[in-house]
N, C-alpha and C positions, 0 to 999 in steps of 0.2 A: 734798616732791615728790609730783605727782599723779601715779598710774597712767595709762598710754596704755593706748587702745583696744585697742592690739595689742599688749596684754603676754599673753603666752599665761594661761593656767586656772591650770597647774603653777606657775610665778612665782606669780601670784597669791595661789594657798593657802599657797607657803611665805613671801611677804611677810605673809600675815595671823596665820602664827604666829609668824614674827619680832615681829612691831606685840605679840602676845598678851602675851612676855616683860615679866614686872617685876622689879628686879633689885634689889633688897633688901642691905642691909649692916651692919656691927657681929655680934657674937659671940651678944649675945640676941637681937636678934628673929630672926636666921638658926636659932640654935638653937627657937626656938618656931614657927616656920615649920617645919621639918622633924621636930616634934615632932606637927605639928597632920597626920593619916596626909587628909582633907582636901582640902591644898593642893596641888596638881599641880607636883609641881618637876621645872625639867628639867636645871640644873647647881650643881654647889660650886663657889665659887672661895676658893681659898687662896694666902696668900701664901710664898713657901719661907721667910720668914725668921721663920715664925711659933714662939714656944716652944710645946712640944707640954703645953700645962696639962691641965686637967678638962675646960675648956668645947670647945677645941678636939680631944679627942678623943673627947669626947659627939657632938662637930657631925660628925666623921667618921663614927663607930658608925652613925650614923642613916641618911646617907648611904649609907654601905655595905649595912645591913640593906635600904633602900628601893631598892637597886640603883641610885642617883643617881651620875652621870657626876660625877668630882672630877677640876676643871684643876689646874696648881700654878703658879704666875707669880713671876718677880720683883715686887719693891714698884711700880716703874711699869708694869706690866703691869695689875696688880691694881688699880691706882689708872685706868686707862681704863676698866676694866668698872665699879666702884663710883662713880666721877664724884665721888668723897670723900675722899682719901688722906689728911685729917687726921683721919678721923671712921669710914674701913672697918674699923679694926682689924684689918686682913689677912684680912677672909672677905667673900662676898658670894656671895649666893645667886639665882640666875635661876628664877621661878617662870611656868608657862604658867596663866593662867587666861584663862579663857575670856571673859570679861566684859571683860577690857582690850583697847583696840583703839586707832584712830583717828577721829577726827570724816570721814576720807574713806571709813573701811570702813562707818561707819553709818549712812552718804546712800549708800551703794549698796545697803547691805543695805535701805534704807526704800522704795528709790526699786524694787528686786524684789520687795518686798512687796506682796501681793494686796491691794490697798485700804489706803487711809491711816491708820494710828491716832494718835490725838492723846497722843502724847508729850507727856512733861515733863519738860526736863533745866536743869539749872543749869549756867550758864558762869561763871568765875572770872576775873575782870580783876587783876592786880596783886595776890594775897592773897600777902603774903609773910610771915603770920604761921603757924607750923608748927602750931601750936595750933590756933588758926581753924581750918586748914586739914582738922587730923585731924577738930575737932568739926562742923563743914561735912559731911565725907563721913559723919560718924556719925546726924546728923540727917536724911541726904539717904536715907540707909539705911533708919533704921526710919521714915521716913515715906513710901515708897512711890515715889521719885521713879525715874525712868528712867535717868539717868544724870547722871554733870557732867563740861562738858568742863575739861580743865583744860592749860595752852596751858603748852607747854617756857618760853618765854621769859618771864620777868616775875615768875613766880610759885614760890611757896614746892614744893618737890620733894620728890618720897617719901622718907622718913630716919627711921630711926628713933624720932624725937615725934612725927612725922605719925601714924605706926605706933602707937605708946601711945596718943594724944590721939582716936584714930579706933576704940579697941580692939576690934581684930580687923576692924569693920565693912570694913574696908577693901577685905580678900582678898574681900568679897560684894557692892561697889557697881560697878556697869559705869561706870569713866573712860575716856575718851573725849581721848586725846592730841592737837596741836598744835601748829606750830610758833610759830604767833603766833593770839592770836584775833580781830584782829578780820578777816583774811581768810575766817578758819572763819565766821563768822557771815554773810558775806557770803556764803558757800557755800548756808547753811540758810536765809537768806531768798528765795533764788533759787528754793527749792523750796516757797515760801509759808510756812514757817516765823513767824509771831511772834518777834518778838526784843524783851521789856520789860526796858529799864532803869529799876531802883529808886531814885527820888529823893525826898527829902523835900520837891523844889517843886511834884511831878507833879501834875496834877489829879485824874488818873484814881485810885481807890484799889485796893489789890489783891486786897480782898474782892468788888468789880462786875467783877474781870475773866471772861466766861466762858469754858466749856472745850472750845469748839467747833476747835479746833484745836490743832496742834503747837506750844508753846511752849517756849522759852528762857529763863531768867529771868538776870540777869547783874548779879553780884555783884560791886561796883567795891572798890578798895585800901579798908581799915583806916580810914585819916587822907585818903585825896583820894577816894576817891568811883570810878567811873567815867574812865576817860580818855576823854579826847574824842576819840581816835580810834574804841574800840569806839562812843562816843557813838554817833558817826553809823549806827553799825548797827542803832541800836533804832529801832525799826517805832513801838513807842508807849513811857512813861514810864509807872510807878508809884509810890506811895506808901503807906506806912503811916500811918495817922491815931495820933499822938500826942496824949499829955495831959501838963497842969501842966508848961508849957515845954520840955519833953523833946526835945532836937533830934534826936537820932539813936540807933541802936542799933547793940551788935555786930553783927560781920558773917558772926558763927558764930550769932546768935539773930535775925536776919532769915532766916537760912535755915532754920531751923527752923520757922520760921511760915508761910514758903514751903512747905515738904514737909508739913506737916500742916495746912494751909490745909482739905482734905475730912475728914478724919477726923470723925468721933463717936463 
């Protein structure tokens, strides 16, 4: 849902730190989340029917020393905040960071910015491999990239592998939420944005692209590629030039080449 013009300032800034929440679940990475002093946490959630073991009274200590607000819920309770009830193991933790938002809070934030900067974010089409997914954010990390948006529906959701497979990078890469993307993409080309889709028919290669502007770069499913709906939101196509028949590559080590495309 887009913000109206006439949503006061106050709304505002408390929809942008609602959007900020990431809401984490299972007994370890909650407990390493609240271990790491860090991470900005704003709630525990527990379930009542939890047995009080080691882990789950380590994950309270912490909370308690760090002054963290603890809910207590029945099991469906707790299974609407962690969106996992087979996988929460009765805890989940809401963390504010700063860097999590929406693709509509960072086209106002770009669009109040004094002069344009040529961003560079990755969009995610259909990656519903958790793995991918963690190692995507990890390479989009240490290679300097701006952000990736990454769209509720279709795609692989923060859980715990995302969480190992992305280690740690995660809580430090700005994600850029959605609720589908190829509207969001329509957003950002309306503001001159670049939007390349990566194909192996493309003419263009993605070493001649220059970096005279704000780019997208959009990362289609594992096994299909790109949907043809975001399709039509690419402005132009790329490709990687392969050898010795090689049709394609993962889709966690095309971004990689993506984000460190400038490096030396």
């Amino acid at each position: 849902m887009k913000d109206s013009p006439k949503d006061s300032e106050q709304y505002l800034q408390k929809r942008a730190f609602y959007d900020s929440l990431l809401t984490i679940y299972g007994r370890k990475p909650v407990l390493e989340a609240l271990e790491d002093l860090s991470l900005p946490v704003h709630k525990l959630h527990l379930a009542d029917s939890n047995r009080r073991d080691q882990l789950i009274a380590r994950i309270e200590q912490l909370a308690t020393e760090r002054k963290v607000e603890i809910a207590h819920w029945d099991r469906k309770g707790l299974s609407r905040i962690s969106k996992n009830a087979r996988q929460d193991q009765g805890v989940a933790l809401d963390l504010a960071l700063p860097h999590y938002g929406t693709t509509d809070a960072f086209l106002r934030e770009q669009s109040a910015a004094a002069g344009q900067k040529n961003y560079e974010l990755l969009a995610l089409d259909g990656i519903t491999n958790p793995q991918n997914l963690g190692m995507i954010i990890r390479s989009a990390c240490a290679g300097g990239m701006d952000g990736i948006i990454l769209p509720r529906k279709g795609c692989a959701q923060i859980d715990p592998l995302v969480i190992k497979a992305s280690t740690g990078t995660l809580f430090k890469m700005r994600l850029l939420r959605c609720e589908q993307l190829a509207p969001a993409l329509a957003d950002f080309a309306a503001q001159g944005v670049r939007i390349c889709g990566l194909s192996s028919h493309a003419q263009q290669t993605l070493s001649s692209l220059g970096g005279d502007a704000p780019t997208i770069f959009v990362l289609g499913n594992e096994t299909r590629g790109v949907s043809d709906e975001v399709a039509k939101q690419c402005t132009q196509h790329l490709r990687i030039p392969m050898h010795n028949d090689v049709e394609s590559l993962n889709v966690a080590v095309t971004a990689a080449l993506i984000s460190f495309r400038h490096q030396r």
